[in-house]
C-alpha positions in Angstrom: -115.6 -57.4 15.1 -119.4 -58.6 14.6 -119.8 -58.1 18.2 -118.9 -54.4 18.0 -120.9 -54.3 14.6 -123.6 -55.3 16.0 -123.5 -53.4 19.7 -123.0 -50.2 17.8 -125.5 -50.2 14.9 -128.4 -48.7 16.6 -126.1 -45.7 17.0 -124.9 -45.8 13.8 -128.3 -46.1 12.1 -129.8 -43.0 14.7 -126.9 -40.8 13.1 -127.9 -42.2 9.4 -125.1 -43.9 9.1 -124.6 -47.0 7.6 -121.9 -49.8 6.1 -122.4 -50.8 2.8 -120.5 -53.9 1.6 -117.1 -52.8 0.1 -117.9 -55.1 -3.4 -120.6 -52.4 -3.7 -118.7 -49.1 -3.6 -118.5 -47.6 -7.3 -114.8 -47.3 -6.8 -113.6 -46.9 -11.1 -116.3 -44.1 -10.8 -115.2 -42.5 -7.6 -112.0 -42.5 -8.6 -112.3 -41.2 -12.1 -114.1 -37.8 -10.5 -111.1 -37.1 -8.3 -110.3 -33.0 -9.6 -107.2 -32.9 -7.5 -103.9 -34.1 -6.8 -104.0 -38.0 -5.5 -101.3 -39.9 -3.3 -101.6 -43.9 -2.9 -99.4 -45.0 -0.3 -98.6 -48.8 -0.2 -96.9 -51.2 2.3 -94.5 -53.7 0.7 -95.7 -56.2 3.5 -99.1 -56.0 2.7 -98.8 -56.3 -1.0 -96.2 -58.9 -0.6 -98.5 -60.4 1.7 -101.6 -60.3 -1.0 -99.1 -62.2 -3.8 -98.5 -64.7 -1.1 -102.1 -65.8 -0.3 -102.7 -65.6 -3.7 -104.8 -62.5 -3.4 -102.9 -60.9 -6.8 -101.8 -58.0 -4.1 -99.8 -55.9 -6.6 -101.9 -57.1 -9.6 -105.0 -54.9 -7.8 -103.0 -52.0 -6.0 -101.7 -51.1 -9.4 -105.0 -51.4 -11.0 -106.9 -49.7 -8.0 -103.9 -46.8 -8.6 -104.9 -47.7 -12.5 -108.4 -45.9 -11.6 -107.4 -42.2 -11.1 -106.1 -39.7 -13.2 -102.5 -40.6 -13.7 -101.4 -37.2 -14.5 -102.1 -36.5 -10.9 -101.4 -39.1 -9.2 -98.2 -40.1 -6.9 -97.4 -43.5 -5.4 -95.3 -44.3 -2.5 -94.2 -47.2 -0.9 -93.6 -48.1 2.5 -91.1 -50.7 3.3 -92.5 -53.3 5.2 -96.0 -51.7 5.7 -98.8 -53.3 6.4 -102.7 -52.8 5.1 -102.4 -50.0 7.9 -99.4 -48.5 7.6 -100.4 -44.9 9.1 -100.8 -46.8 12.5 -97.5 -49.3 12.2 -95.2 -46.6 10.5 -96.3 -43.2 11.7 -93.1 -41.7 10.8 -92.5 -42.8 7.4 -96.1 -42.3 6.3 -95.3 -38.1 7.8 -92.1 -38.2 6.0 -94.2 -38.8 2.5 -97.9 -37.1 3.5 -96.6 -33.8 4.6 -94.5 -32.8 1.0 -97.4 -34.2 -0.3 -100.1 -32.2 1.0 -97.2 -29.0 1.5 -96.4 -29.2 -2.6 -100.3 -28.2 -3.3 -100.8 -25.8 -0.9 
């Protein structure tokens, strides 16, 4: 992952792009100014996984979840998910996007 991090940032930084370090990102602010209808999807593995290390996994989801305007918000949960659950569970993160997104439009 460095490697590739490394290799690619002369294209990245050419296009203006660059990585700023996640502990940085204003998240309680970003999410606050969400105007629209939210959907947090978790996987029970990963959060499970989080509790296990000690990482407080469903302690932060909820309070990450805690940051946007509940009266728009919708949570999911994907049974045995992982972190990346649209890539291990393709289907069963379709089966809960798609009302999603076809409910508000």
């Amino acid at each position: 992952d460095e490697f590739n991090y490394h290799v690619k940032r002369r294209v990245r930084y050419a296009q203006g792009i660059t990585i700023e370090a996640p502990q940085l990102f204003p998240v309680r602010e970003a999410s606050a100014a969400v105007q629209c209808q939210a959907l947090v999807i978790l996987g029970t593995h990963c959060v499970g996984f989080f509790d296990a290390i000690g990482m407080h996994g469903s302690e932060r989801f909820a309070a990450a979840a805690s940051f946007l305007p509940q009266d728009r918000l919708e949570v999911a949960e994907i049974e045995d998910g992982s972190v990346n659950v649209i890539t291990t569970h393709p289907e069963e993160w379709v089966s809960i996007v798609a009302p999603f997104v076809d409910s508000y439009s």
